[in-house]
Each structure stands twice: as structure tokens, then as C-alpha cells.
PAVEX-678209 format. One record per residue: x, y, z of N, C-alpha, C in turn. Coordinates in steps of 0.001 Angstrom, whole numbers, plus 500000, padded with zeros to 6 digits. Example, Ala and Ser with C-alpha at 12.3 -4.5 7.8 and 13.67 -1.06 7.14 Angstrom:
<ropas>
+--------+--------+--------+--------+--------+--------+--------+--------+--------+
:    nc1 :    nc2 :    nc3 :   cac1 :   cac2 :   cac3 :    cc1 :    cc2 :    cc3 :
+--------+--------+--------+--------+--------+--------+--------+--------+--------+
: 513190 : 494310 : 507800 : 512300 : 495500 : 507800 : 513200 : 496700 : 507800 :
: 512850 : 497750 : 507080 : 513670 : 498940 : 507140 : 512900 : 500030 : 507870 :
+--------+--------+--------+--------+--------+--------+--------+--------+--------+
</ropas>
This chain:
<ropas>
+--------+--------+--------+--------+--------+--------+--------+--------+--------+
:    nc1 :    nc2 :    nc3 :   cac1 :   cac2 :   cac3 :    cc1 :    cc2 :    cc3 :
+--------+--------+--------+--------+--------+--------+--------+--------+--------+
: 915508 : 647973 : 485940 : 916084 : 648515 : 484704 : 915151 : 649598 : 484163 :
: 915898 : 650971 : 483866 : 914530 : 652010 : 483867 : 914662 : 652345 : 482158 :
: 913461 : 652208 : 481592 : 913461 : 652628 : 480231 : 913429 : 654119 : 479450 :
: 914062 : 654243 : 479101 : 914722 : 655141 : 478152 : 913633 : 656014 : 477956 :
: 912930 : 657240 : 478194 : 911868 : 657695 : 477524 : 912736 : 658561 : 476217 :
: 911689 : 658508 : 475384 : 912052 : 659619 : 473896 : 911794 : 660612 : 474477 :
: 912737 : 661617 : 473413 : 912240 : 663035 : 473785 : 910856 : 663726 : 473248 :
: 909846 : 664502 : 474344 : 908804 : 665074 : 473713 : 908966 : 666128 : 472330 :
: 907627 : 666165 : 471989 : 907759 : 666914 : 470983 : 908102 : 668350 : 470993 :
: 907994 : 668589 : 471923 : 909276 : 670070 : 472091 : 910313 : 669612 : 472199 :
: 910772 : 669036 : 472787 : 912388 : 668941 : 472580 : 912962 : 668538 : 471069 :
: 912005 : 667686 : 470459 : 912438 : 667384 : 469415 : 912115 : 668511 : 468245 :
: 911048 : 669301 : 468337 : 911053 : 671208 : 467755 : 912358 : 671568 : 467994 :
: 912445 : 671582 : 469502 : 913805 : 672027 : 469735 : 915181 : 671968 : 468909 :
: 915116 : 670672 : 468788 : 916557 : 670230 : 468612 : 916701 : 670300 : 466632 :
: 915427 : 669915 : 465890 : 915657 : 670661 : 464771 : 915536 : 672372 : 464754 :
: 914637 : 672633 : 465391 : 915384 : 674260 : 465006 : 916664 : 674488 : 465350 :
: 917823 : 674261 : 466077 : 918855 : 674451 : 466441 : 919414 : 673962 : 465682 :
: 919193 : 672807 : 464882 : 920128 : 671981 : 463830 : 919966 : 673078 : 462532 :
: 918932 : 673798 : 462215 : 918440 : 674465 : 461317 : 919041 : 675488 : 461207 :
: 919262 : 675940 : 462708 : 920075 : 677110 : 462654 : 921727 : 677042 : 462389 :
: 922008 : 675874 : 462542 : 923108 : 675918 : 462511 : 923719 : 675606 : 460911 :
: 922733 : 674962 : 460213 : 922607 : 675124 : 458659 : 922854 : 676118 : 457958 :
: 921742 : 677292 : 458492 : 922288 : 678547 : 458127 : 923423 : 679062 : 458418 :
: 923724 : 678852 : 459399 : 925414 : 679796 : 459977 : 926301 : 678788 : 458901 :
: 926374 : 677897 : 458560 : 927121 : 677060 : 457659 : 927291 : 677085 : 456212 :
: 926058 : 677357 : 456116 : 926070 : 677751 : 455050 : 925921 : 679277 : 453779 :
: 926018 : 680420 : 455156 : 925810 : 681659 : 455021 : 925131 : 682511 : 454023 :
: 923867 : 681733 : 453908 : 922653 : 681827 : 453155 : 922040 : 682791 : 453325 :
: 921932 : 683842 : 454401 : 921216 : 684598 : 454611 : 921032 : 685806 : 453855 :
: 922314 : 686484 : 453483 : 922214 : 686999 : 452425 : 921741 : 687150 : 450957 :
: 922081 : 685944 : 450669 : 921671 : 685506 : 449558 : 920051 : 685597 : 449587 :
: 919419 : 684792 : 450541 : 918184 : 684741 : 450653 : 917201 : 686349 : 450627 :
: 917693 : 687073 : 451495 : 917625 : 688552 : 451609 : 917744 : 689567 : 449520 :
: 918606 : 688921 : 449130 : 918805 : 689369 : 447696 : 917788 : 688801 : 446606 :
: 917522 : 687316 : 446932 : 916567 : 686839 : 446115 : 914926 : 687396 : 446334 :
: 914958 : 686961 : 447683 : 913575 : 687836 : 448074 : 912759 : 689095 : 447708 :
: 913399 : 690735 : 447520 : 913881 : 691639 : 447197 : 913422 : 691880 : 446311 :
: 914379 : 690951 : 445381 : 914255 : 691108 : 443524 : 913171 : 690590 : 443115 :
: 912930 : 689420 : 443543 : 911791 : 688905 : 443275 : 910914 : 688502 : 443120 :
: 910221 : 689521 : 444860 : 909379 : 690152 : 444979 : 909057 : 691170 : 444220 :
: 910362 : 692439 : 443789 : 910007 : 693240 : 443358 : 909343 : 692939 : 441344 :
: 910138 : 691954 : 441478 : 909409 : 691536 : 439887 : 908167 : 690673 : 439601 :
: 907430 : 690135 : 441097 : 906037 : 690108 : 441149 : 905364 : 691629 : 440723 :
: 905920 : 692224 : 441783 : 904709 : 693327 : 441873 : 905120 : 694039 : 440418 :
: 905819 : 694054 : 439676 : 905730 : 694692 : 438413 : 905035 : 694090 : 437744 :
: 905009 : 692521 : 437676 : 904121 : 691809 : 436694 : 902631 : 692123 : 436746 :
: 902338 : 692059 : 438380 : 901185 : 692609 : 438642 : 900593 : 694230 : 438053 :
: 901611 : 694731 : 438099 : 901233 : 696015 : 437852 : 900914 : 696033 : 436478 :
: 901634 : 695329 : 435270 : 901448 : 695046 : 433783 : 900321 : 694418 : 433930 :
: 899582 : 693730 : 434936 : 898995 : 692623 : 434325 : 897130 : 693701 : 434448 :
: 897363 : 694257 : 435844 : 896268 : 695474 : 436356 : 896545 : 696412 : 435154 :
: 896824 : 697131 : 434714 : 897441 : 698528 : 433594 : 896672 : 697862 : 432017 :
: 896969 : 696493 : 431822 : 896420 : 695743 : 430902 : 895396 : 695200 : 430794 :
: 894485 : 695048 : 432089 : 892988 : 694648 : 432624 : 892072 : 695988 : 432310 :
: 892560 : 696871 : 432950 : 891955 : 698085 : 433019 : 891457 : 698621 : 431511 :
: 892856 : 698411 : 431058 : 892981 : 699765 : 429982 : 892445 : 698548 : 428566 :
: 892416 : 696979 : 428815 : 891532 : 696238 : 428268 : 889740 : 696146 : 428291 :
: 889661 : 697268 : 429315 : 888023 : 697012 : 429804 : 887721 : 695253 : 430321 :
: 888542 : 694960 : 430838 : 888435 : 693476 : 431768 : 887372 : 693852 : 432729 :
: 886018 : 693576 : 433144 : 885134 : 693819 : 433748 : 884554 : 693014 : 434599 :
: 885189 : 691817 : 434366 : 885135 : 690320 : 434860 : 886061 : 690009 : 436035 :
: 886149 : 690313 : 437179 : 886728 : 689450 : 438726 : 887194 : 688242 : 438475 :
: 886462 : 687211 : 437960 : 886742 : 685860 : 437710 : 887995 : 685610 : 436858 :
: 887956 : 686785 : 435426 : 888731 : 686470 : 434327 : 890013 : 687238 : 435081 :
: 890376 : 688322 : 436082 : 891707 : 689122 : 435975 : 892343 : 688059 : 437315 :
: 891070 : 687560 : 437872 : 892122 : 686388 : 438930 : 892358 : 685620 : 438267 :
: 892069 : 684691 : 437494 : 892497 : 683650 : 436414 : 893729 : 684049 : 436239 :
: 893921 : 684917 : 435313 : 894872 : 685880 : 434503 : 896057 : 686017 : 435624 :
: 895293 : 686359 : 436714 : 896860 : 686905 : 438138 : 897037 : 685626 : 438371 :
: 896309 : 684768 : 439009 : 896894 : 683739 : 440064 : 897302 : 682703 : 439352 :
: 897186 : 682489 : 437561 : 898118 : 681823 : 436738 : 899828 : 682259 : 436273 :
: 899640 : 683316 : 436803 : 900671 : 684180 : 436350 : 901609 : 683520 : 437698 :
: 900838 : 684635 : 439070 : 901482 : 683942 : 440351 : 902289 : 681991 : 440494 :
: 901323 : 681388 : 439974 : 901152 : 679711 : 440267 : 902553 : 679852 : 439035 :
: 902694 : 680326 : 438039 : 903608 : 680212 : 437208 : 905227 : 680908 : 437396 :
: 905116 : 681723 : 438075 : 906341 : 682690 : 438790 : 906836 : 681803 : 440080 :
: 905903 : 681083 : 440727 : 906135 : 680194 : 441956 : 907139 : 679046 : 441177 :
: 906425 : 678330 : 440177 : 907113 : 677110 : 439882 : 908573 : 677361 : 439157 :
: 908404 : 678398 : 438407 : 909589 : 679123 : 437949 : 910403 : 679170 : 438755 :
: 910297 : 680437 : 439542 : 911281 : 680232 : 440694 : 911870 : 679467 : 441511 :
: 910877 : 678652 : 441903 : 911381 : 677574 : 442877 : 911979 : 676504 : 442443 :
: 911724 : 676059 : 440496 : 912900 : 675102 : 440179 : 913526 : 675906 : 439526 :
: 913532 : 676736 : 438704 : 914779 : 677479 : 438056 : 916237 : 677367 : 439392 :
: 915387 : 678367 : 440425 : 916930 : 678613 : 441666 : 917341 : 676986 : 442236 :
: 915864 : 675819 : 442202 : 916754 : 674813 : 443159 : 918170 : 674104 : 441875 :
: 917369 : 673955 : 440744 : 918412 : 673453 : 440156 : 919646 : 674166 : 439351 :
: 919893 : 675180 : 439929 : 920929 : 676347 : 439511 : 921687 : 675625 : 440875 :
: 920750 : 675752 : 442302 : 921705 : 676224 : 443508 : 922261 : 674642 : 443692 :
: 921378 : 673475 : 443104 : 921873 : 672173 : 443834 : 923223 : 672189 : 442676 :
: 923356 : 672283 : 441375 : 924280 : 672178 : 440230 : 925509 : 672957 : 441362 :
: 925577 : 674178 : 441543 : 926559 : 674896 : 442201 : 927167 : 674481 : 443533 :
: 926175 : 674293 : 443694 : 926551 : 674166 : 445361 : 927417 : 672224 : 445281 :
: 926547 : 671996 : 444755 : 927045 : 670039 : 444120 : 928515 : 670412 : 443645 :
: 928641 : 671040 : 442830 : 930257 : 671103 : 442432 : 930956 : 671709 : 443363 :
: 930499 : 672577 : 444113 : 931652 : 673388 : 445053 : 931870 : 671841 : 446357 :
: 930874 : 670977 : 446782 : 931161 : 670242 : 447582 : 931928 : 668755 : 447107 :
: 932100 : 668495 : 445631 : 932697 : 667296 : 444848 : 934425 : 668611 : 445096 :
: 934508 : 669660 : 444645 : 935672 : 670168 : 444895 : 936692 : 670102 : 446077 :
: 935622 : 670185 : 447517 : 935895 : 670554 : 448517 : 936148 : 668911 : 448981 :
: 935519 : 668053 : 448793 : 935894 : 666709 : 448603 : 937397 : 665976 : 448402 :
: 937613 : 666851 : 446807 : 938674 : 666238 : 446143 : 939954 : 667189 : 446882 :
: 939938 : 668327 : 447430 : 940928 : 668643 : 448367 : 941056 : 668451 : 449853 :
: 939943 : 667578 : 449950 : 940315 : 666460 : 451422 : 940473 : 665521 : 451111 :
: 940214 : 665080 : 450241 : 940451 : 663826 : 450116 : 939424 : 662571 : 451063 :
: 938043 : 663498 : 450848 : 937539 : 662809 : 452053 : 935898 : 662734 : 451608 :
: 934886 : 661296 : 451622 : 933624 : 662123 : 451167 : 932961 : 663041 : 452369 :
: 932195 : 663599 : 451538 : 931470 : 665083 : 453190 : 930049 : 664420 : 453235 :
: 929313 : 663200 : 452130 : 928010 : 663285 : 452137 : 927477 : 662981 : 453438 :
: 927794 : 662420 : 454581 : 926945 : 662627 : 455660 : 927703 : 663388 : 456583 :
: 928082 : 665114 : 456450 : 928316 : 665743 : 457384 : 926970 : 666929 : 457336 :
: 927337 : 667361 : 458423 : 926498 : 669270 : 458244 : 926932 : 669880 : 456925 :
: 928172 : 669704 : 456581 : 928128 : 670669 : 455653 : 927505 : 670457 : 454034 :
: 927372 : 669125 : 453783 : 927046 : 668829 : 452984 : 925053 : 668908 : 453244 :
: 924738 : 668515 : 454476 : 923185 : 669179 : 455134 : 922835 : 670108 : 455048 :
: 923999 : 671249 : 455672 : 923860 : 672379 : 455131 : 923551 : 672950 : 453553 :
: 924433 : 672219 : 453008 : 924092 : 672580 : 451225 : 922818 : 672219 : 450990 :
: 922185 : 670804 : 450962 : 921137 : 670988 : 451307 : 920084 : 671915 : 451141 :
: 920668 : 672189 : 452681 : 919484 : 673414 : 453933 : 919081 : 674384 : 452395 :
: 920425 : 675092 : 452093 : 920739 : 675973 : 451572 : 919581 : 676211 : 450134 :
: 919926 : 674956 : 449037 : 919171 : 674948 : 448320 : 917536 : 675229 : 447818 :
: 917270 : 674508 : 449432 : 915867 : 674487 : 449425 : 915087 : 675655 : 449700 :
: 915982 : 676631 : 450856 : 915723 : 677675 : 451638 : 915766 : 679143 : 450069 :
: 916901 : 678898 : 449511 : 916953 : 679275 : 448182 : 915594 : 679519 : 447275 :
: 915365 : 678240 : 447041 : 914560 : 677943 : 445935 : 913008 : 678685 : 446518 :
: 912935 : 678006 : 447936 : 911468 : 678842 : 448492 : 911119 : 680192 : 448538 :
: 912327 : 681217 : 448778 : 912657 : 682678 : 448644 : 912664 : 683074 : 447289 :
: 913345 : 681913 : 446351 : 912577 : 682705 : 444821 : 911462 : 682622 : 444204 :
: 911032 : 680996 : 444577 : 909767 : 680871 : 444274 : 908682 : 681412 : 444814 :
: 908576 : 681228 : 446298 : 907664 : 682323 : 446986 : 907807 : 683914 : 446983 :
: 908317 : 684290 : 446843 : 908770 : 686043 : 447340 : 907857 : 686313 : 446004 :
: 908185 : 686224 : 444510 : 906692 : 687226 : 443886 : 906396 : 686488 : 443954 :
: 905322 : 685419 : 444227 : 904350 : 685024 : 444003 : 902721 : 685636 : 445592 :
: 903814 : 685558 : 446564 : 903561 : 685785 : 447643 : 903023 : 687690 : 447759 :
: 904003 : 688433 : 446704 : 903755 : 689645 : 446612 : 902283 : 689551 : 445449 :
: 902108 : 689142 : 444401 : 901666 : 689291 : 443492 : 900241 : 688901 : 443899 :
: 900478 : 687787 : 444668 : 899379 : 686998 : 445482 : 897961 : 688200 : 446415 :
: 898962 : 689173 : 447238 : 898024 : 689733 : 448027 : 897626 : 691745 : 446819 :
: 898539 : 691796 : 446099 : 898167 : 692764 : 445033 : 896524 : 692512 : 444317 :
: 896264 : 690925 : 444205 : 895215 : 690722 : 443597 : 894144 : 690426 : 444169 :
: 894188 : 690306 : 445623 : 893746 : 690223 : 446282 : 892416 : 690589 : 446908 :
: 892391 : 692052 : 446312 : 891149 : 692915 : 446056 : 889712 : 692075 : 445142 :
: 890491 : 691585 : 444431 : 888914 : 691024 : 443335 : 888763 : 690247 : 443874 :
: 889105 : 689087 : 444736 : 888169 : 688485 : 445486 : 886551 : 689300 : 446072 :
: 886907 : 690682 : 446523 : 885819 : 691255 : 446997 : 885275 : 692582 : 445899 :
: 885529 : 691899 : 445230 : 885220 : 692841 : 443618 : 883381 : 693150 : 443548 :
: 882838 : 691644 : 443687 : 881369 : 691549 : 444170 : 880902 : 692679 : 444761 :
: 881740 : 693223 : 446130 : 881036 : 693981 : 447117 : 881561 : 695548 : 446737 :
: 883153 : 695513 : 446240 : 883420 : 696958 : 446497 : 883313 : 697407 : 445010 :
: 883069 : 696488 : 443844 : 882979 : 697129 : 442465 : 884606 : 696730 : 441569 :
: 884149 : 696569 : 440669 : 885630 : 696219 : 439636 : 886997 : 697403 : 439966 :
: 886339 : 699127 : 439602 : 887121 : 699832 : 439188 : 887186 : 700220 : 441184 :
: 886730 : 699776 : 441534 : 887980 : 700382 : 443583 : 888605 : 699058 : 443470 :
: 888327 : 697788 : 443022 : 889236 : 696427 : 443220 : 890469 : 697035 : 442330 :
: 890478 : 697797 : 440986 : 891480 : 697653 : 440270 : 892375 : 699090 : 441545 :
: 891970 : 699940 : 441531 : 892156 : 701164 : 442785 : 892881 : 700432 : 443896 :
: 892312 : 699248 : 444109 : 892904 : 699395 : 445509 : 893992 : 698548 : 445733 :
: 893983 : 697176 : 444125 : 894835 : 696304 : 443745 : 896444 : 697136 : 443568 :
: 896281 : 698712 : 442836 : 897439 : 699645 : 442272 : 897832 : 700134 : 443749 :
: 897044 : 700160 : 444540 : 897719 : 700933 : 445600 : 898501 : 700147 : 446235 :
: 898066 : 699219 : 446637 : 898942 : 697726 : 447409 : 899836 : 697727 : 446517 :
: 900084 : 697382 : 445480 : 901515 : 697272 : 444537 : 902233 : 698015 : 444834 :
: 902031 : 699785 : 444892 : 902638 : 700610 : 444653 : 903238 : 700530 : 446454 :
: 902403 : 700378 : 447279 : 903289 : 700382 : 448840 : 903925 : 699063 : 448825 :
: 904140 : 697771 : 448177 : 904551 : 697020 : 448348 : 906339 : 697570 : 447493 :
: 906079 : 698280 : 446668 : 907180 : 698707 : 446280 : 908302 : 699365 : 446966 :
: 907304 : 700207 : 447652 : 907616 : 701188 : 448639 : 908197 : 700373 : 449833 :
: 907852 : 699457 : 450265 : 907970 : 698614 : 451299 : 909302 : 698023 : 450928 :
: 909483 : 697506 : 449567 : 910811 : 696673 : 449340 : 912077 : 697493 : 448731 :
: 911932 : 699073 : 448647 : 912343 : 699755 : 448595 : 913345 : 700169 : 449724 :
: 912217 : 700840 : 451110 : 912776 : 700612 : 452738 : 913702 : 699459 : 452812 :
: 913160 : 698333 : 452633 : 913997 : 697118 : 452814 : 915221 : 696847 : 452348 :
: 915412 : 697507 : 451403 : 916885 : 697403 : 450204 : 916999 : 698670 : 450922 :
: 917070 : 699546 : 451498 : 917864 : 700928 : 452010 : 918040 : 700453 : 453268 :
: 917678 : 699704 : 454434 : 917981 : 699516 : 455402 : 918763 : 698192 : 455032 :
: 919045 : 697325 : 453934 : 920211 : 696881 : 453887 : 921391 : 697223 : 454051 :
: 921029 : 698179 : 452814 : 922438 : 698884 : 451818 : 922821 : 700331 : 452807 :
: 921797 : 700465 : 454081 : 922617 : 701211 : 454763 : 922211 : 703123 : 454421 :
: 921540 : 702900 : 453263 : 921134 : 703911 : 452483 : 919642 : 704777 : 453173 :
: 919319 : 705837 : 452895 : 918158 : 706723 : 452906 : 916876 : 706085 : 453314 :
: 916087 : 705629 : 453917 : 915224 : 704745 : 453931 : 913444 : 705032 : 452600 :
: 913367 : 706589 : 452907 : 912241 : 706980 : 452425 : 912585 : 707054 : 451152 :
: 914056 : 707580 : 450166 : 914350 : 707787 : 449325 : 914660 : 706533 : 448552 :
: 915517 : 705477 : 449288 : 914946 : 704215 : 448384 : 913595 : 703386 : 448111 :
: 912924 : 703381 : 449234 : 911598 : 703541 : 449194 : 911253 : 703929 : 447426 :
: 911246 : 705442 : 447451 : 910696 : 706278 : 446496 : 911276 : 705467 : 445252 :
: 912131 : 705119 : 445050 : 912921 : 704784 : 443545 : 912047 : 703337 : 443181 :
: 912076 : 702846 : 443892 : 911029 : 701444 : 443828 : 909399 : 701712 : 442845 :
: 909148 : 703067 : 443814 : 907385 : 703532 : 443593 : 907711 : 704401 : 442377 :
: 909336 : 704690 : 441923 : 909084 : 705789 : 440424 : 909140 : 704377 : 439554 :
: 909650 : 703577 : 440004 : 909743 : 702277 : 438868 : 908470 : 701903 : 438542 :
: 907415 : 701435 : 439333 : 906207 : 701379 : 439315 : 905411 : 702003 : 438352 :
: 905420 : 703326 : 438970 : 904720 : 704454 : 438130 : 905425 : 704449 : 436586 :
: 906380 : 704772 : 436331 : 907075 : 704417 : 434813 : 906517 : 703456 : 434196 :
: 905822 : 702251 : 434762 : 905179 : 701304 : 434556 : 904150 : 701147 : 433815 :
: 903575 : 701958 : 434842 : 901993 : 702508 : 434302 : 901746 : 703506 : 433622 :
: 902902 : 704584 : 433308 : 903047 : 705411 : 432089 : 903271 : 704697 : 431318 :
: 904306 : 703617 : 430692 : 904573 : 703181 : 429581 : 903086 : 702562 : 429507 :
: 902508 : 701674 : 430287 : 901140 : 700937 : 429916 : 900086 : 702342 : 428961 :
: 900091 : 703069 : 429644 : 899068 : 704156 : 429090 : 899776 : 704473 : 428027 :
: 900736 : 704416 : 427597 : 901823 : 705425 : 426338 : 901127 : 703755 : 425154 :
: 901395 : 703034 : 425747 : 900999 : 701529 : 424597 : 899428 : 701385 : 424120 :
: 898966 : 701830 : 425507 : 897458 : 701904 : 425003 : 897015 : 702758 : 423565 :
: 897584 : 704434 : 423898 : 897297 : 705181 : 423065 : 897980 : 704757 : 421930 :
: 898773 : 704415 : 421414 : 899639 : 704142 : 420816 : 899257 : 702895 : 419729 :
: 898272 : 702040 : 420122 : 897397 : 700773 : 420083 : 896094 : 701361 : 419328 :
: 895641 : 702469 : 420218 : 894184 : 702524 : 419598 : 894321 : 703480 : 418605 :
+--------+--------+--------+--------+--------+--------+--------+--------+--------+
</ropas>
């Protein structure tokens, strides 16, 4: 009588990524995910950019105090995001499957599609919660080595990363939308910059 071996741990990688994938095709998340990401990423790197524009033009001279300041901000945009969207997407997605229910006449809780919803939620919630935090995360990134390269190239080199990260999610929304690549690009990096004019217009304006 020959015993049954389990499947190794590749096969069993295997067989959830394929289940995973098939979550997504079910639940046609991808888009969505692609839209959340995007946005809000792009509303990390603005925060960042308020938060650098306001360090600077504060005389913040302190590495220790503008990471505090960022990576509370980040740690706070993460948790935001990630329960604000799960409990928006489980509320929505929960009623569209009690609907889809009551016109079968049938419960769905242990199918794919109801797994899929699921999938969906979570995959959701990680794309809003991570995407700015993840952007905002490597913008500040510089004062870690503030020690070696000096406050004012950390704040220099913190604005430049923002400003190509803009640029970057700019490309990304034009090779969606099918659009100009360099020119959406650009609209991203005038948002930016408007940014940091209004910051300087508040400063003067202040003192």
C-alpha cells in the first residue's frame, strides 16, 4: 500500500499563486488597484513635498526631528489608507455579494467568488495604504545620510526624488490613459513645483 506523499513546497507556491491569480481575473481588481496606487502615491509625494518646503523654510536643522516629522506622517498615511479603503471595500463589496446571493438564491460564502472579494479587499487596502507611504518613505530617505552629505544636499536631494517620483507617476498615468508620456509626466512635476511656490508665497507672507 504506497503512501500518499504531500505536495512540496513548490508545488504548493505553485498552486496558491495560480489560485491568486485567478482571484484577480474574478474579481477585476486590477484596475482599480492601478488607480489607487497613482493617486496615492501621488498624494504622498505632495505631503512630502509640504512637509520638506516647511522644514527648510522652518530652519529645521535637525535629521532626527524632519524624520520624526516624515516617517510619522508616512506610518500615519499607511494606517489611513489601509483601513480607510479595507473598510469602504469590505462594506461594498459585502453588499454587492448579500445582493448577488439574494438573486440566486444561493449562499456564495465558500466559493471563489466570494475569495475573490476577499482577495480583492485586501489587495485594495495594501495599494492605498502602501503606495504613499512607500513613495513618501524613499523621498526622506536622504536624512538618514544627512550626517555625511549635510542637512541642506539631504533637503536637495530629498526635492529632487519627489519631483522625479512625480514625474515617474505622471509617465505611468500617460501610458495608462494612452496619452503623451513626457507631457503627462510634466503636469505631475508643474503640480509639485506650484507646491513649492505656494510654500515660499506662505513663508513670505508669515514673516
Amino acid at each position: 500500500m504506497s503512501v500518499r506523499q504531500k505536495p512540496g513546497f513548490g508545488a504548493r507556491l505553485h498552486n496558491v499563486a495560480g489560485r491568486l491569480r485567478r482571484y484577480h481575473e474574478i474579481s477585476e481588481v486590477g484596475e482599480l488597484v492601478r488607480r489607487y496606487v497613482a493617486l496615492n502615491a501621488f498624494d504622498g509625494v505632495l505631503t512630502t513635498l509640504g512637509i520638506l518646503a516647511g522644514g527648510y523654510l522652518g530652519g529645521v536643522d535637525e535629521p532626527r526631528t524632519l524624520l520624526l516629522v516624515g516617517f510619522s506622517t508616512v506610518m500615519a498615511m499607511a494606517v489611513s489608507g489601509f483601513y480607510g479603503s479595507y473598510l469602504v471595500e469590505k462594506a461594498e463589496r459585502g453588499r454587492a455579494m448579500r445582493e448577488l446571493e439574494e438573486s440566486t438564491l444561493s449562499s456564495l460564502e465558500d466559493t471563489d467568488i466570494a475569495a475573490a472579494s476577499r482577495y480583492a479587499t485586501v489587495v485594495i487596502a495594501l495599494a492605498d495604504g502602501g503606495s504613499p507611504a512607500i513613495a513618501s518613505a524613499l523621498a526622506f530617505a536622504p536624512f538618514l545620510f544627512a550626517g555625511l552629505i549635510g542637512m541642506t544636499t539631504a533637503y536637495a536631494v530629498s526635492v529632487a526624488i519627489a519631483i522625479v517620483e512625480c514625474f515617474a507617476l505622471g509617465v505611468f498615468l500617460g501610458h495608462v490613459s494612452r496619452e503623451r508620456l513626457v507631457l503627462s509626466g510634466l503636469k505631475l512635476v508643474v503640480a509639485g513645483g506650484a507646491l513649492l511656490v505656494i510654500s515660499l508665497l506662505l513663508e513670505w507672507w508669515v514673516a
